[in-house]
DSSP file (Angstrom, degrees, kcal/mol; ACC not computed):
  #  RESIDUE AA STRUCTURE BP1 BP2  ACC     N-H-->O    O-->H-N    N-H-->O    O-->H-N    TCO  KAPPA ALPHA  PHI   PSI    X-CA   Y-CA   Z-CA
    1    1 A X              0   0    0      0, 0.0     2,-0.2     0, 0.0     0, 0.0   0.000 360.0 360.0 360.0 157.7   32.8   87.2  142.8
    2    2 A X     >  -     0   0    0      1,-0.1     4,-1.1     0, 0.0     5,-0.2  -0.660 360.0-109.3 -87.8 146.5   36.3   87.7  143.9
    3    3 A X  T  4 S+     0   0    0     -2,-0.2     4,-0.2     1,-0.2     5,-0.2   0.712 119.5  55.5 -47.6 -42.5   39.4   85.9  143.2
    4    4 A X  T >>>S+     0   0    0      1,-0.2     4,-4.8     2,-0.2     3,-2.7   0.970 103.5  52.0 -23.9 -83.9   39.3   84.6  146.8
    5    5 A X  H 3>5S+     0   0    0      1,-0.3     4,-2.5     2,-0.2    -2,-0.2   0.839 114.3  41.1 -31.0 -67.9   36.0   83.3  146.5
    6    6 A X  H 3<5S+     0   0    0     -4,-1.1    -1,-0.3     1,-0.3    -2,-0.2   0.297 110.0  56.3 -95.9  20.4   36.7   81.1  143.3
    7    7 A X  H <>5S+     0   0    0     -3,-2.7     4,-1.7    -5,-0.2    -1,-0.3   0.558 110.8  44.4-112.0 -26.9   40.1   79.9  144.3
    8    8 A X  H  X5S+     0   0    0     -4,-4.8     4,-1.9     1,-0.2    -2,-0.2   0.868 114.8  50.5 -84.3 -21.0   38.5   78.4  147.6
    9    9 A X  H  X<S+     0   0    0     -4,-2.5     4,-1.1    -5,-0.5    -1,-0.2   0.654 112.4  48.9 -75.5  -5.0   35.6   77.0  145.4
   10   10 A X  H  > S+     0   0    0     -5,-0.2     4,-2.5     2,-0.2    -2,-0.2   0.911 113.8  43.5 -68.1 -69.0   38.3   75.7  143.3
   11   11 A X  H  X S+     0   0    0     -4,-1.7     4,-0.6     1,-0.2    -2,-0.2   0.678 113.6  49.6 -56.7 -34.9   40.1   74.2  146.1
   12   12 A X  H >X S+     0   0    0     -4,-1.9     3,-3.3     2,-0.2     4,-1.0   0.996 110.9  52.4 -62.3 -76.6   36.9   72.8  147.9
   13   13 A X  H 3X S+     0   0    0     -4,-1.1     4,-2.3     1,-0.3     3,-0.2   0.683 109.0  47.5 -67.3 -10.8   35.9   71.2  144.8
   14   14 A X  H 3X S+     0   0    0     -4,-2.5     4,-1.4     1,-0.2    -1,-0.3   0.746 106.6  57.4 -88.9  -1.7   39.0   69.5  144.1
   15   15 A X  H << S+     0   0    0     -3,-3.3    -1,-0.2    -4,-0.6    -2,-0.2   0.326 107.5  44.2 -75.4 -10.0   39.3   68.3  147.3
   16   16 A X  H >X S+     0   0    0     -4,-1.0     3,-5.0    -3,-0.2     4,-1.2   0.794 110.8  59.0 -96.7 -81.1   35.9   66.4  147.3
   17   17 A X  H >X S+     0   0    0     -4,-2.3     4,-3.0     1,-0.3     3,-0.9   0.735 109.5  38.5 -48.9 -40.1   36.7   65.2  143.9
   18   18 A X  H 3< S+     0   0    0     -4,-1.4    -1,-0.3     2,-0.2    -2,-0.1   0.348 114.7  56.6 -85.8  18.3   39.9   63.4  144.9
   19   19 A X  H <> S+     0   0    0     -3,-5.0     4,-1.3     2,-0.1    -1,-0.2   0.385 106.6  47.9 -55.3 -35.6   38.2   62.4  148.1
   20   20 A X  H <X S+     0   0    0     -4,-1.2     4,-2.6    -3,-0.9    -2,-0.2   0.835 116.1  44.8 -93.7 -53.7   35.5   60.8  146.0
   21   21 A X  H  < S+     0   0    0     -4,-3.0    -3,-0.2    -5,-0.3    -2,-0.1   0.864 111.8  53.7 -74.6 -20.4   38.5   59.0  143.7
   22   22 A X  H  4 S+     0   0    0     -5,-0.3    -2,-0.2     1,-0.1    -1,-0.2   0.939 113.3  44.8 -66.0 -59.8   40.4   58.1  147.0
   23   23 A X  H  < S+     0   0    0     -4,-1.3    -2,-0.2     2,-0.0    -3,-0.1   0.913  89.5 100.8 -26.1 -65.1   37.1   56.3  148.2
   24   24 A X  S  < S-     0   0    0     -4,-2.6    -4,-0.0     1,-0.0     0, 0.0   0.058  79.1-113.1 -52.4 144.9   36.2   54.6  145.2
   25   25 A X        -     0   0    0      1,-0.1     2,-0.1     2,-0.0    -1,-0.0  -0.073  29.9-116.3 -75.8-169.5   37.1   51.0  145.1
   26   26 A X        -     0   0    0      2,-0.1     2,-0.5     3,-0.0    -1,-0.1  -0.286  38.2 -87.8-107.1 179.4   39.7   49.6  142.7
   27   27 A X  S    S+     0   0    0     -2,-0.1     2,-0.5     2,-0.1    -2,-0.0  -0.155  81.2 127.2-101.8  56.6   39.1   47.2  139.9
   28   28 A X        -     0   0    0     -2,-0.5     2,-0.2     4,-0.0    -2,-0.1  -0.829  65.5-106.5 -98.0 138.4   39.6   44.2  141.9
   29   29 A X    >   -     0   0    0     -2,-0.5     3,-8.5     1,-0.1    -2,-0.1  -0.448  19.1-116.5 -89.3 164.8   36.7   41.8  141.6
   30   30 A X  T 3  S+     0   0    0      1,-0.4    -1,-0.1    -2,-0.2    -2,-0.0   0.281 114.1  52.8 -97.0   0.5   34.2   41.3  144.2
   31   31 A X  T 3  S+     0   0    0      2,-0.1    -1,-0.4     0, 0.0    -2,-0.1   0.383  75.4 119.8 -97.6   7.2   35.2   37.5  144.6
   32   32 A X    <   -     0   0    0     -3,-8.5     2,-0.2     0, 0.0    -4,-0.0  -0.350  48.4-176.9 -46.4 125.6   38.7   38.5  145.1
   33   33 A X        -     0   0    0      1,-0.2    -2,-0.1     2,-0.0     0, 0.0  -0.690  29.7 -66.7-115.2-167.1   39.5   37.1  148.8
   34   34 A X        -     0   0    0     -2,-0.2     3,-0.3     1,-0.1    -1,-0.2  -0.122  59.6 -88.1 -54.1 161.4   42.3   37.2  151.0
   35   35 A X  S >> S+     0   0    0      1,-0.2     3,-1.4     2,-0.1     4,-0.5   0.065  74.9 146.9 -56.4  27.5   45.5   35.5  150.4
   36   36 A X  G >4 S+     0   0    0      1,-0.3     3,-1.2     2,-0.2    -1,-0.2   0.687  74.6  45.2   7.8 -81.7   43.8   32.3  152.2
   37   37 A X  G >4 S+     0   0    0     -3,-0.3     3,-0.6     1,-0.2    -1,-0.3   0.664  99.8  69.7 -48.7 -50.4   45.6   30.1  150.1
   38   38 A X  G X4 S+     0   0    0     -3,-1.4     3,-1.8     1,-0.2     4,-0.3   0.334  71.5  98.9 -27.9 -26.7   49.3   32.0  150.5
   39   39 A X  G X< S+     0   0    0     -3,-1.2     3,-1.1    -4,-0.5    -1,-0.2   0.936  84.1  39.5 -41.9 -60.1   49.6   30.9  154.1
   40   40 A X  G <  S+     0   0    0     -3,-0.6    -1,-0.3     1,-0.3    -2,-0.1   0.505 108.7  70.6 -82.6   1.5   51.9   27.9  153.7
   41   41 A X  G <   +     0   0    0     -3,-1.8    -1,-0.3    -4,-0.0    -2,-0.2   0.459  68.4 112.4 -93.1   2.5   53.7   30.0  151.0
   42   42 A X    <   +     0   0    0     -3,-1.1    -3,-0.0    -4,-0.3     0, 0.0  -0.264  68.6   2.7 -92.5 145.2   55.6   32.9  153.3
   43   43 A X  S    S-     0   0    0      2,-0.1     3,-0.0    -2,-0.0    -3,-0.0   0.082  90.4 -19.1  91.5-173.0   59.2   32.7  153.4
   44   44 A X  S    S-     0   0    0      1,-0.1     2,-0.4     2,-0.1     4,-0.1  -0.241  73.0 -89.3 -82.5 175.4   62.6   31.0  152.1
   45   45 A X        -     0   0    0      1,-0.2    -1,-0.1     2,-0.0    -2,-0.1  -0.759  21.4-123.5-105.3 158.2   62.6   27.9  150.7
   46   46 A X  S    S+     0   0    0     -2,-0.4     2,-0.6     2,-0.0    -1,-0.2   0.747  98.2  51.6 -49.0 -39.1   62.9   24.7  152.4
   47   47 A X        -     0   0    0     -3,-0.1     2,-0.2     1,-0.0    -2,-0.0  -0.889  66.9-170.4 -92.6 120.6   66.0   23.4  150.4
   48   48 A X        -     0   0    0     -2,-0.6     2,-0.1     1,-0.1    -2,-0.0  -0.594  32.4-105.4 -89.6 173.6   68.8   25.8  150.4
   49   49 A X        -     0   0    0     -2,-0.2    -1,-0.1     1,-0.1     2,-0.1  -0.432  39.1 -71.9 -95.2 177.8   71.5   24.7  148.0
   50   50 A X        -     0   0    0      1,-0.1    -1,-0.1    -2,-0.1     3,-0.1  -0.332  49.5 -96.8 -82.0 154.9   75.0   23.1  148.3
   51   51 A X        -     0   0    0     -2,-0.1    -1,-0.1     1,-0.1     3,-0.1  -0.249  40.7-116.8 -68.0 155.8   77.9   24.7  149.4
   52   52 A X        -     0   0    0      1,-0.1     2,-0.8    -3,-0.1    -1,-0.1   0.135  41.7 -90.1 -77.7-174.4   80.1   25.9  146.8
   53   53 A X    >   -     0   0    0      1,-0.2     3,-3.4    -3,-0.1     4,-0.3  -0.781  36.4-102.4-115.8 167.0   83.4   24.3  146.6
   54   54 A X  T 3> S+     0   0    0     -2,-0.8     4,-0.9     1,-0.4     3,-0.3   0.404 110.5  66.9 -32.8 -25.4   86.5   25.7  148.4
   55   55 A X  H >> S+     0   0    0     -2,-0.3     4,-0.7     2,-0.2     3,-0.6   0.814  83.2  68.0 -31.9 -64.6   87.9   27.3  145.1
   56   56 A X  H <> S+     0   0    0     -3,-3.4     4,-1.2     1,-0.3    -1,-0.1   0.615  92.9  57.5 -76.4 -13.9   85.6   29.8  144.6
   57   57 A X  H 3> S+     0   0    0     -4,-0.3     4,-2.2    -3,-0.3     3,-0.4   0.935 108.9  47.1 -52.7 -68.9   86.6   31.8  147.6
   58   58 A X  H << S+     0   0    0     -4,-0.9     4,-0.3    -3,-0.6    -2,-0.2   0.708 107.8  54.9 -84.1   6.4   90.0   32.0  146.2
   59   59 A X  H >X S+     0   0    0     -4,-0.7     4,-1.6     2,-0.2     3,-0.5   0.820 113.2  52.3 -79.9 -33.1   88.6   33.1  142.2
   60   60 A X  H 3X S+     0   0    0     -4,-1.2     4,-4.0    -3,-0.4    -2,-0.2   0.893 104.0  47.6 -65.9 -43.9   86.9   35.9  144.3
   61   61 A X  H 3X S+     0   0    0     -4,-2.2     4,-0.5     1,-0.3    -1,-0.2   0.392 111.1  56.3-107.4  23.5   89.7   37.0  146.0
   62   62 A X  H <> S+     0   0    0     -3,-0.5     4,-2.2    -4,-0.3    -1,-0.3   0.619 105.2  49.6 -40.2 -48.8   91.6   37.1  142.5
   63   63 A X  H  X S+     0   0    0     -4,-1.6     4,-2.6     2,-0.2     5,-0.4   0.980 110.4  50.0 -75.9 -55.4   89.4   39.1  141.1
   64   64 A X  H >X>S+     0   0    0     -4,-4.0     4,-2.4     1,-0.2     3,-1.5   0.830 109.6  51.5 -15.7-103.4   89.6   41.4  144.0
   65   65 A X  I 3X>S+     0   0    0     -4,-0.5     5,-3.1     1,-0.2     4,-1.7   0.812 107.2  56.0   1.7 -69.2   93.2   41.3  143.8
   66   66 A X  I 3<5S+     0   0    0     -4,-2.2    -1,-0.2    -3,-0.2    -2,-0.2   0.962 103.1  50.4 -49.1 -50.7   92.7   42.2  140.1
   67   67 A X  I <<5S+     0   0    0     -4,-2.6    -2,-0.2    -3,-1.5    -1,-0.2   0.864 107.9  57.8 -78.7 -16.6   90.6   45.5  140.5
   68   68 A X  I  <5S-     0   0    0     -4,-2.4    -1,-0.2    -5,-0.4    -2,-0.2   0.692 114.7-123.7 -65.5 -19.6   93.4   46.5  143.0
   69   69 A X  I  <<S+     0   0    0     -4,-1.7    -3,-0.2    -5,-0.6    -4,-0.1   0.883  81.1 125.5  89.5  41.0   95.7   46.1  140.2
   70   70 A X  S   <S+     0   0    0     -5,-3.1     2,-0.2    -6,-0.2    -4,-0.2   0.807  73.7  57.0 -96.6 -47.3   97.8   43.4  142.5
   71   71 A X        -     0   0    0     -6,-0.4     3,-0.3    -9,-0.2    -2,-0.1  -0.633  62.9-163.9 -94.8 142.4   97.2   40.8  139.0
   72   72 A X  S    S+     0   0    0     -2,-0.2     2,-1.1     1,-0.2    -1,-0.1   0.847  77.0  27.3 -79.5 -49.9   97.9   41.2  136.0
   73   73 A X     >  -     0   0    0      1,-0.1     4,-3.0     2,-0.0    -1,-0.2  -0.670  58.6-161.9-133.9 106.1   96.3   39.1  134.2
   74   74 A X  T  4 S+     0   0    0     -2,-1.1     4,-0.4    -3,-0.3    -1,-0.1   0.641  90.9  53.6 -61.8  -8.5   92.7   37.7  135.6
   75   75 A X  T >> S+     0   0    0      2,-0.1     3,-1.8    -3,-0.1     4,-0.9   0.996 104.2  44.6 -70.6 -61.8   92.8   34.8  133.3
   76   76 A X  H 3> S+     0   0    0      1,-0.2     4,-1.1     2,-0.2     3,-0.2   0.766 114.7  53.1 -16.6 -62.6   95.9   33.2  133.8
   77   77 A X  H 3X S+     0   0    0     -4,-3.0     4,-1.2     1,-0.2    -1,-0.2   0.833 117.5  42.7 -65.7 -15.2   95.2   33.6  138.1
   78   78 A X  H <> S+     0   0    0     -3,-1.8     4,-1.2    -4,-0.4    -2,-0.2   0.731 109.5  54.8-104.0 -20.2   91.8   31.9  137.4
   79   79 A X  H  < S+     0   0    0     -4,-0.9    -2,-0.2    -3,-0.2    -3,-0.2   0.215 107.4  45.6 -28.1 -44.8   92.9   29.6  135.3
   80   80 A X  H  < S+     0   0    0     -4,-1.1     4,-0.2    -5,-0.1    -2,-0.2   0.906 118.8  44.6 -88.5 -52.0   95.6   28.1  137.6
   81   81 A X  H  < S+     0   0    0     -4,-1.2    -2,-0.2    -5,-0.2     3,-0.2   0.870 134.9  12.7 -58.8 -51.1   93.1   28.0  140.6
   82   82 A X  S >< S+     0   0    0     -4,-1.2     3,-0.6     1,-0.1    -3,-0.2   0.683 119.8  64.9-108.7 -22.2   89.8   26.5  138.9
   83   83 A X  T 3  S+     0   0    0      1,-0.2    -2,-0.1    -5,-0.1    -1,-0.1   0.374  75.3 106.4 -97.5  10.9   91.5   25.1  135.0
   84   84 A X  T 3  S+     0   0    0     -4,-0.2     2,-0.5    -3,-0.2    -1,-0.2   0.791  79.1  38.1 -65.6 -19.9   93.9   22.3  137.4
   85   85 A X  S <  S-     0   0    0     -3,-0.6     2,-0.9     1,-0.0    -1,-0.0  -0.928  82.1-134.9-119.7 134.4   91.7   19.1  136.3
   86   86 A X        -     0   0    0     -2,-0.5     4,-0.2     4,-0.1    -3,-0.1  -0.658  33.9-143.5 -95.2  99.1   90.2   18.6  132.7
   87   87 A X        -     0   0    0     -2,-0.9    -1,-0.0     2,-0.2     0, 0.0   0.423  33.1 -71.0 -20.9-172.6   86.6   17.4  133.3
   88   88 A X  S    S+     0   0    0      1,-0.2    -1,-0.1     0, 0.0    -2,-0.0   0.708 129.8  33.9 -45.3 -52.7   84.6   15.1  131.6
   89   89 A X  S    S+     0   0    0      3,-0.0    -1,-0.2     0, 0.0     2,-0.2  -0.071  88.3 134.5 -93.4  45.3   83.8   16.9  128.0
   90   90 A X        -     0   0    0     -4,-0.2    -4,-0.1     2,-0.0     0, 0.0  -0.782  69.4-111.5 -90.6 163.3   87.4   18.5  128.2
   91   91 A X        -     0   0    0     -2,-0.2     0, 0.0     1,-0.1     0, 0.0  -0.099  38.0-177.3 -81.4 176.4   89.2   18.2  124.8
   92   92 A X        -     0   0    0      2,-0.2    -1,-0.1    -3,-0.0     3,-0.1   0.302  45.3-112.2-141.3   0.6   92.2   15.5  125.5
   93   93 A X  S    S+     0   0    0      1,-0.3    -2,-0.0     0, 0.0     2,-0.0   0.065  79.1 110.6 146.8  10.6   93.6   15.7  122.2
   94   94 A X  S    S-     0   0    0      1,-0.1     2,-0.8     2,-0.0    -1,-0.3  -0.087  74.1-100.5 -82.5-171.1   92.8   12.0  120.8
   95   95 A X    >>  -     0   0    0      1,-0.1     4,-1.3    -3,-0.1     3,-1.2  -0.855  20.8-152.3 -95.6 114.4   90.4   11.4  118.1
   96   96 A X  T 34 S+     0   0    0     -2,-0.8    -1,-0.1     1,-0.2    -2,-0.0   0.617  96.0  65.5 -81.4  16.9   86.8   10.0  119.3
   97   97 A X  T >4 S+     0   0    0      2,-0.1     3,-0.6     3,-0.0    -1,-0.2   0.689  99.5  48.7 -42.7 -43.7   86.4    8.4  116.1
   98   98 A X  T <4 S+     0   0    0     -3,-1.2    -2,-0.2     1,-0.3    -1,-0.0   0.582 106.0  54.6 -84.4  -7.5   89.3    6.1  116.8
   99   99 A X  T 3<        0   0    0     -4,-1.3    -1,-0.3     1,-0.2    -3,-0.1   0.424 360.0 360.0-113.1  25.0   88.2    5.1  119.9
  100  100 A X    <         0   0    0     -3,-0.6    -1,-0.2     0, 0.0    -2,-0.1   0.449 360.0 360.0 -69.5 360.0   84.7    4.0  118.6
């Protein structure tokens, strides 16, 4: 036979065979159904969260500010903006021993 010949029987036969593996089913099993169940599940969620609070807008556009090289120092700007109140666990410099 000629090189011709057994490069289109080549070609033929690999074309069947990966016709034949393209066919074949997968290894889902054969009570897999549709998403049925999935219906009510499409989509964002119901709750979105709260808005953030008016602050964080201007920590953002500090840090901006920072990678433009307008601040010098991103602690110290973030620090003034968000560090103005001391929460709840904040340190305040008494002993909580003594005030048991």
């Amino acid at each position: 036979m000629t090189r011709t010949k057994l490069a289109a029987i080549a070609l033929a036969a690999l074309l069947a065979v990966t016709g034949v593996a393209a066919a074949a089913p997968g290894n889902a099993p054969a009570d897999a159904g549709s998403n049925d169940g999935a219906v009510g599940q499409a989509g964002p969620p119901s709750e979105l969260p709260d808005p953030v609070p008016d602050f964080v807008s201007d920590i953002h556009d500090q840090i901006r500010s920072f990678i433009d090289g307008n601040v010098e120092n991103l602690g110290e700007a973030v620090s003034g903006i968000a560090g103005g109140d001391a929460g709840d666990g904040a340190d305040d410099g008494t002993d909580d021993a003594a005030d048991a």
